[in-house]
SEDREN-331788 format. One line per 2 residues: their letters; for each residue x negated, y, z of N, C-alpha, C, CB. Coordinates in steps of 0.2 Angstrom, whole numbers, plus 5000, padded with zeros to 4 digits. Glycine has a CB too. Example, Ala and Ser with C-alpha at 12.3 -4.5 7.8 and 13.67 -1.06 7.14 Angstrom:
<sites>
AS> 4934 4972 5039 4938 4978 5039 4934 4984 5039 4943 4978 5045 ~ 4936 4989 5035 4932 4995 5036 4936 5000 5039 4930 4997 5029
</sites>
This chain:
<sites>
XX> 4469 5645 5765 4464 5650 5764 4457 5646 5765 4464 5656 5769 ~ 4454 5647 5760 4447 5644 5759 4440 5648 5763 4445 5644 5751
XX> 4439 5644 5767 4430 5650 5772 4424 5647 5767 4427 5647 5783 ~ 4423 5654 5764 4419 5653 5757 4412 5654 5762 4421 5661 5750
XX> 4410 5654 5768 4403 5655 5771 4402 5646 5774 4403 5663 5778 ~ 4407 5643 5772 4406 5636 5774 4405 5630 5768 4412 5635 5779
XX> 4406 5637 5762 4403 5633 5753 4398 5631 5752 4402 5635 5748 ~ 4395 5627 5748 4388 5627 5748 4385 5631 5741 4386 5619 5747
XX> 4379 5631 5742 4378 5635 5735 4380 5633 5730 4371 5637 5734 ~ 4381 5628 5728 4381 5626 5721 4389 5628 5721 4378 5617 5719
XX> 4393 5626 5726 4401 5630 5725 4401 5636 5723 4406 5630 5732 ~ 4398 5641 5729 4398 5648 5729 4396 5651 5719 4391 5651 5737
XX> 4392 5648 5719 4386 5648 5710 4392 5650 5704 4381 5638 5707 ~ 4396 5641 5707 4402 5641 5701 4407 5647 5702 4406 5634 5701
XX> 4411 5649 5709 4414 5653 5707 4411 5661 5706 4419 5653 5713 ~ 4405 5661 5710 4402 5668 5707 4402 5669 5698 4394 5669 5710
XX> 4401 5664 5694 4398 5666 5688 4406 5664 5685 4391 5662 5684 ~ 4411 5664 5690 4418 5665 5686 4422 5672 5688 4423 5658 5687
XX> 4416 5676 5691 4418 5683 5694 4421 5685 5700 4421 5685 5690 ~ 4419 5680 5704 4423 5679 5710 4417 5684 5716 4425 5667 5713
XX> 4420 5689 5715 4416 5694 5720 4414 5693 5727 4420 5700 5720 ~ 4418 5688 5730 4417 5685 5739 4411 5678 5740 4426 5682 5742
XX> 4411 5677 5732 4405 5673 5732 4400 5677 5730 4406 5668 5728 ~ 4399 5680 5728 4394 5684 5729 4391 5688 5732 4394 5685 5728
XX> 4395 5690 5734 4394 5692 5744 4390 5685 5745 4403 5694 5750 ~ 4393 5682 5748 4390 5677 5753 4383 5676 5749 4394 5668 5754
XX> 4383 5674 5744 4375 5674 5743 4371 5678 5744 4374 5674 5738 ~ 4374 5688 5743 4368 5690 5745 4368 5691 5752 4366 5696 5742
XX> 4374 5689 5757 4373 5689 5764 4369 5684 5766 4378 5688 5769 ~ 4368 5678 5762 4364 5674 5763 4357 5673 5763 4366 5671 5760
XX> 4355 5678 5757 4349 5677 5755 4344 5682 5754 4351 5674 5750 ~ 4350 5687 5757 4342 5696 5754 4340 5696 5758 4344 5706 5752
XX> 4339 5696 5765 4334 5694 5769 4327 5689 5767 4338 5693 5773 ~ 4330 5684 5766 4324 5678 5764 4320 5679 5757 4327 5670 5763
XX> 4324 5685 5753 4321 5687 5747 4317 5692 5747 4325 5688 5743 ~ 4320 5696 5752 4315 5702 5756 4308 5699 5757 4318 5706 5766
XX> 4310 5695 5761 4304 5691 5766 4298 5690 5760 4307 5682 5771 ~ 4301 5687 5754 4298 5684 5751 4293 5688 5746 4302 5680 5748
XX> 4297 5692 5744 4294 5702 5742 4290 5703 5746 4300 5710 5742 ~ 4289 5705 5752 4288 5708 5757 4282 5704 5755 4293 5708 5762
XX> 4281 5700 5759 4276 5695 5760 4268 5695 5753 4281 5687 5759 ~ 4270 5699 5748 4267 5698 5744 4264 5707 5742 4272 5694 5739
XX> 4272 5710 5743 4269 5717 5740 4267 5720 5746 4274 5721 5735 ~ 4267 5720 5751 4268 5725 5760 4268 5732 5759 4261 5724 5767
XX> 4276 5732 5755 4277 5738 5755 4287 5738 5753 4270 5743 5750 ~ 4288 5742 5760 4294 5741 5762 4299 5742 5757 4295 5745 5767
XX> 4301 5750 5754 4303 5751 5747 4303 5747 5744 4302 5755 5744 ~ 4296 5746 5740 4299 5741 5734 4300 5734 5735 4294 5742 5729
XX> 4301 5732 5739 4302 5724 5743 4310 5725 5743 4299 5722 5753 ~ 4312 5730 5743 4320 5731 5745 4322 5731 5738 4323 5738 5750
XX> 4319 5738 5735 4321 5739 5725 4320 5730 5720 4313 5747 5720 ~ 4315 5725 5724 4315 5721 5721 4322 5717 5723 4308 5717 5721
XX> 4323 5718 5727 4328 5712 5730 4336 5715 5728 4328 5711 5741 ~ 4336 5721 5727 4341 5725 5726 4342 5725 5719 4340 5731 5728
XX> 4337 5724 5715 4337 5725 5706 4338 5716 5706 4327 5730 5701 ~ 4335 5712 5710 4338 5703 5707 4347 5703 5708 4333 5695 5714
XX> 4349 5706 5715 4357 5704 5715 4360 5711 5707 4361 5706 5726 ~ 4357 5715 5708 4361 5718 5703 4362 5716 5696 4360 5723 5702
XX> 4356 5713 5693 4352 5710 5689 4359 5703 5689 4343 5708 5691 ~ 4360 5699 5695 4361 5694 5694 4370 5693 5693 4357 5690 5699
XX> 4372 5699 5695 4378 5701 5697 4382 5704 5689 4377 5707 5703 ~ 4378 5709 5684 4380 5710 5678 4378 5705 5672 4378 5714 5677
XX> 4373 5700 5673 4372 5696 5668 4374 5688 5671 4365 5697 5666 ~ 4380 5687 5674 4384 5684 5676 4386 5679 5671 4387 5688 5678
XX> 4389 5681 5666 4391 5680 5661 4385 5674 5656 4393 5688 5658 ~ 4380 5677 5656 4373 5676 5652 4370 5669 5655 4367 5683 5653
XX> 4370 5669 5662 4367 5666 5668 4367 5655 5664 4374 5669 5677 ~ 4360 5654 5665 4362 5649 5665 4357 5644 5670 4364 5648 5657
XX> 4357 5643 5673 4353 5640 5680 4349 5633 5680 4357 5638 5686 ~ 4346 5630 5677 4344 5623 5677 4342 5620 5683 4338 5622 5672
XX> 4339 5624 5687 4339 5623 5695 4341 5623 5699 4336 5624 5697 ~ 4339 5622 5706 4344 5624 5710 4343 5632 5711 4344 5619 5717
XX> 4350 5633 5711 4349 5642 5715 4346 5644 5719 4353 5644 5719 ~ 4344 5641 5724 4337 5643 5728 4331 5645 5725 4334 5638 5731
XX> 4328 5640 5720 4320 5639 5715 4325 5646 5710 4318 5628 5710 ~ 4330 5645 5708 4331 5651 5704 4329 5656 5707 4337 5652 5701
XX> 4331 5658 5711 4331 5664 5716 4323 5667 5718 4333 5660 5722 ~ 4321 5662 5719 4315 5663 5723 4309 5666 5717 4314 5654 5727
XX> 4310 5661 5714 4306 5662 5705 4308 5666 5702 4306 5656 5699 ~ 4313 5671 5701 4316 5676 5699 4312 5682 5702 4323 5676 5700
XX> 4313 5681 5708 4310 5688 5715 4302 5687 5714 4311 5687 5726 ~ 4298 5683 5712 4290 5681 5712 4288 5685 5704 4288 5672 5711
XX> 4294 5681 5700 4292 5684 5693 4293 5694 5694 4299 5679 5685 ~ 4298 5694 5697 4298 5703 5697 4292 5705 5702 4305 5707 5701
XX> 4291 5701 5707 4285 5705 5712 4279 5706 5706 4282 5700 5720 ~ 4278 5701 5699 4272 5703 5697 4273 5706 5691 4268 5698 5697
XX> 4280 5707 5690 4281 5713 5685 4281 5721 5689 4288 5713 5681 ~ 4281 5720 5697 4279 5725 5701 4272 5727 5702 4282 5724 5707
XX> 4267 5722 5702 4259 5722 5702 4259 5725 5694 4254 5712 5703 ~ 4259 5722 5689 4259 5723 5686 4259 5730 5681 4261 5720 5686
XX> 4265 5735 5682 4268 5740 5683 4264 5744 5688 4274 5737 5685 ~ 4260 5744 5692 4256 5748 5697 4251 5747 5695 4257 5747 5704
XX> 4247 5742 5691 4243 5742 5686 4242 5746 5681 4243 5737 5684 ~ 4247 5745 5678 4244 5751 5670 4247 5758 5673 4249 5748 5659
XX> 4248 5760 5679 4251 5765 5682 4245 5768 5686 4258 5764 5686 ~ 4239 5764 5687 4232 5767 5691 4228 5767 5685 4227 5761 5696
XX> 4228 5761 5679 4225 5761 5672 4226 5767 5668 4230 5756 5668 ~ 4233 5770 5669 4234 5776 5666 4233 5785 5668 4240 5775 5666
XX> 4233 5782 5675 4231 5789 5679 4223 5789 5680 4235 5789 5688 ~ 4219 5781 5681 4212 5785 5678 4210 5786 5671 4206 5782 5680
XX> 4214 5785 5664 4213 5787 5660 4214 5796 5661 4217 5783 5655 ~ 4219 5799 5664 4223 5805 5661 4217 5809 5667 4233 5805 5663
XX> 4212 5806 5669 4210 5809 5676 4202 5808 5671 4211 5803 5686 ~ 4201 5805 5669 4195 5803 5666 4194 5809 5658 4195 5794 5664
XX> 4202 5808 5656 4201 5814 5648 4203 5819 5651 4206 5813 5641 ~ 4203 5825 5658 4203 5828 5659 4197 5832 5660 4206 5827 5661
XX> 4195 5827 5663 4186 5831 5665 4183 5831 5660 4180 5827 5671 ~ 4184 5827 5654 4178 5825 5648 4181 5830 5643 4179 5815 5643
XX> 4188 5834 5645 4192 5838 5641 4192 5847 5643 4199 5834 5642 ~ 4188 5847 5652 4187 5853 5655 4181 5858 5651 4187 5852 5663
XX> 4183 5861 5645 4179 5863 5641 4181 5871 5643 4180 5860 5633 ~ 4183 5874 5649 4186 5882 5652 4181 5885 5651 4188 5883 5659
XX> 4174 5883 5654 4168 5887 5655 4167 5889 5646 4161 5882 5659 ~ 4166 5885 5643 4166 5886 5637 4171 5891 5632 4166 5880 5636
XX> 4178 5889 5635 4181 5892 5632 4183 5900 5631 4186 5890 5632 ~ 4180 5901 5640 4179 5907 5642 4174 5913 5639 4178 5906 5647
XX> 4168 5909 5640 4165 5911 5634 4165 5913 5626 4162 5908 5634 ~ 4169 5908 5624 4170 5910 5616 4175 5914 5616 4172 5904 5611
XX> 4181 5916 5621 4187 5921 5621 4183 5926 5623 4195 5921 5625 ~ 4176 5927 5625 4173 5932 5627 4169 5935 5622 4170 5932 5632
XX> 4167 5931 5620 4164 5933 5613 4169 5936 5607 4160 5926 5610 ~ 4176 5934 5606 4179 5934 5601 4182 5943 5601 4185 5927 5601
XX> 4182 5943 5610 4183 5950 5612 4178 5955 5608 4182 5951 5619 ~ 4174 5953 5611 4168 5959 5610 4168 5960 5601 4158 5954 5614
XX> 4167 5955 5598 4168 5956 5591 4175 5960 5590 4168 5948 5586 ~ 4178 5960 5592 4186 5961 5591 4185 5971 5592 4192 5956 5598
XX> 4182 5972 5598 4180 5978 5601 4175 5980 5595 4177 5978 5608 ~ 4170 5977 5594 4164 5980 5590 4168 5983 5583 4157 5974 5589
XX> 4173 5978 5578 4176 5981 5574 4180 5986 5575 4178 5978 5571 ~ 4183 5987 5581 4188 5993 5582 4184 6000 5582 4191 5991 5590
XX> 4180 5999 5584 4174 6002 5584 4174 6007 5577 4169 5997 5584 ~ 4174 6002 5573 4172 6006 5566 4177 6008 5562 4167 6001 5561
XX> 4184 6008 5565 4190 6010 5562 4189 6018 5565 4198 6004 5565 ~ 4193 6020 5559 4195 6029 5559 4195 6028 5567 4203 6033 5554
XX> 4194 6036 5568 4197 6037 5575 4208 6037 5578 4194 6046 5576 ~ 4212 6039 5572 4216 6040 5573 4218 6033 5571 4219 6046 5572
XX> 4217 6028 5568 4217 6022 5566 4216 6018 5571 4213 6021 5560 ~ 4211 6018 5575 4209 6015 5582 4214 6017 5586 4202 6017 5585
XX> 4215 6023 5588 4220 6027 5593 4226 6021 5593 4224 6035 5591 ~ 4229 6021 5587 4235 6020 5584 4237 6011 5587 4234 6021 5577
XX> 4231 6008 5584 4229 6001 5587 4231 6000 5595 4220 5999 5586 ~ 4225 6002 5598 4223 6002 5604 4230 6004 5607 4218 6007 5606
XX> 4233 6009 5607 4243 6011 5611 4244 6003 5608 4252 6020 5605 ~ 4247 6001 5601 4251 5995 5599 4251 5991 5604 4249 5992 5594
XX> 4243 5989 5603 4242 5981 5606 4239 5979 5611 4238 5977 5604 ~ 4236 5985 5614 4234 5986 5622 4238 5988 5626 4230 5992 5622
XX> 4241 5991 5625 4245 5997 5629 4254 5996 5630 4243 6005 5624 ~ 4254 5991 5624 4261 5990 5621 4267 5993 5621 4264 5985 5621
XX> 4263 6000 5618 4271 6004 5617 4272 6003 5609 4272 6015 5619 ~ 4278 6008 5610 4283 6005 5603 4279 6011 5598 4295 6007 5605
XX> 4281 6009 5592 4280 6014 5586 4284 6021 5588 4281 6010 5579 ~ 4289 6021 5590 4291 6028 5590 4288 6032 5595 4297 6029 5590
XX> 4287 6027 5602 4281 6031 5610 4274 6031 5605 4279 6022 5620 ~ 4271 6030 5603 4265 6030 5598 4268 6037 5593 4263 6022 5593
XX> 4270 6037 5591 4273 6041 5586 4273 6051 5591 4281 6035 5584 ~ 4277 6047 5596 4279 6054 5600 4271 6056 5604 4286 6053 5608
XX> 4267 6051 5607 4261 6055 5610 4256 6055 5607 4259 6053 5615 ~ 4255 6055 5597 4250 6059 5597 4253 6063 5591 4242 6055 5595
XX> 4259 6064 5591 4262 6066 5587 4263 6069 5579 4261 6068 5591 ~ 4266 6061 5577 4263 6058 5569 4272 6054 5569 4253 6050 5570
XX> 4272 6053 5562 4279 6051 5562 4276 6044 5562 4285 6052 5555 ~ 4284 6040 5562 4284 6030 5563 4281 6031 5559 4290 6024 5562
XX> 4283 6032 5551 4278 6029 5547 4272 6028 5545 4278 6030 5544 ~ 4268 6034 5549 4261 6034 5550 4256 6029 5553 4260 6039 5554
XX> 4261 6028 5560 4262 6023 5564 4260 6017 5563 4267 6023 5565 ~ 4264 6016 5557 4264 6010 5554 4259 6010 5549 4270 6008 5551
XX> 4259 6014 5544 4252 6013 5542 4246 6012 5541 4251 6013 5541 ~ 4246 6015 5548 4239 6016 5554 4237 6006 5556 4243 6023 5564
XX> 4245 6006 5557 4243 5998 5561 4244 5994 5556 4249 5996 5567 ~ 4245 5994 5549 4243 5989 5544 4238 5991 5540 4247 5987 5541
XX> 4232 5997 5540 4227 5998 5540 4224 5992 5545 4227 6004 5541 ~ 4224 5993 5549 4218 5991 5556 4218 5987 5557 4219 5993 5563
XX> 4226 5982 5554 4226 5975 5553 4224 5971 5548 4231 5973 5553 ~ 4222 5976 5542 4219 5974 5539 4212 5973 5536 4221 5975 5538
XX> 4208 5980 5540 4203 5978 5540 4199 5973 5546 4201 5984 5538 ~ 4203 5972 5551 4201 5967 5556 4202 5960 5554 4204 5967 5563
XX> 4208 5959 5550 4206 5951 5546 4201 5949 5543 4211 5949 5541 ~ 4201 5956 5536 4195 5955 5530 4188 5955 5536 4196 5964 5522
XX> 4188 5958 5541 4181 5958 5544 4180 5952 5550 4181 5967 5547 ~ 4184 5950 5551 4185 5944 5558 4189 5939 5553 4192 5946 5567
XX> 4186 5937 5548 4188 5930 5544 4187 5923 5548 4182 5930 5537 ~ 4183 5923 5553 4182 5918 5556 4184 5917 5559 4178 5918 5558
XX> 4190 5921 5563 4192 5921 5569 4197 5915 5568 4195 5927 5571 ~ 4200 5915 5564 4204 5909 5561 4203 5902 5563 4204 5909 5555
XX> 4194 5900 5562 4192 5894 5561 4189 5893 5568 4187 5892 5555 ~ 4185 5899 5573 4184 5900 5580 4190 5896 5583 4183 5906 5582
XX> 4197 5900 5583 4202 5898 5585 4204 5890 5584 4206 5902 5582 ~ 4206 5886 5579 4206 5881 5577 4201 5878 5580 4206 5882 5570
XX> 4193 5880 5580 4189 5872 5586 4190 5877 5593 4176 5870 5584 ~ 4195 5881 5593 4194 5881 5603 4198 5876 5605 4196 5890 5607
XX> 4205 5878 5599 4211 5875 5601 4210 5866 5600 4217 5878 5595 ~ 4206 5862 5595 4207 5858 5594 4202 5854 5600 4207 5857 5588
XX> 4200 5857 5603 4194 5856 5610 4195 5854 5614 4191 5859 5612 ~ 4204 5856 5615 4208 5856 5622 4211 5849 5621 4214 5861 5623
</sites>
């Protein structure tokens, strides 16, 4: 029986990348600690010193097969965990890069004051034409879209059939389009403002 913790690395290397799972153990009983250290040392911050040391053995464990080492295992090792610690810098770079972008087109993008205003205006126009609709024509509106009962509750409390109902409310819809033509193109720069 062979004591695979008394192999050298370049033994343990060969049987690991011929899938020998107890060699690879030893390696990372060997080595996640000094690769911690080495993460650690660089980023000082606990988690991701462990996710780097944890993502190199897993990394190194499925692309097994692929693996091909010109160096000694150590310098592989070691230059593997450095090259990820600065794909880790890196990575928390365009992740501050991106969060003051999204922090920056937010405030250049807070147009509320504004928009409040223009849905207050769009009101008032909206009311001022309601205004000038027949009376039972307005009634009729006002239940619909205000109030939102159904055409037949409209129908029962002023006491008019559906049909009336209905063409009370495509009256009313139609003279608030032909008369609020703009509303369309208001809409369109409030929306495309956001």
């Amino acid at each position: 029986m062979r004591r695979i913790n008394k192999l050298t690395d370049q033994d343990l290397v060969e049987l690991f990348l011929d899938g020998d799972i107890a060699a690879f153990e030893e390696l990372y009983n060997r080595y996640w600690a000094k690769l911690y250290s080495e993460a650690f040392k660089r980023i000082r911050v606990r988690e991701a010193s462990e996710e780097i040391v944890q993502d190199f053995f897993t990394s190194l464990w499925t692309n097994r097969a692929k693996l091909n080492i010109h160096t000694s295992f150590q310098n592989y090792m070691y230059n593997s965990v450095r090259y990820m610690v600065f794909a880790y810098f890196s990575k928390q770079d365009s992740r501050k890069k991106y969060e003051a972008f999204l922090s920056a087109g937010s405030a250049s993008h807070d147009n509320s004051t504004e928009d409040v205003v223009n849905l207050n205006d769009l009101e008032r126009s909206l009311n001022k034409q309601l205004d000038h609709l027949p009376d039972k024509c307005r009634s009729v509106f006002e239940l619909s879209r205000k109030q939102y009962k159904t055409n037949k509750e409209i129908a029962a409390a002023l006491g008019i059939s559906e049909k009336t109902v209905e063409n009370h409310l495509t009256k009313a819809l139609r003279i608030l389009r032909v008369s609020l033509k703009y509303v369309n193109i208001l809409l369109l720069i409030i929306s495309s403002g956001q």
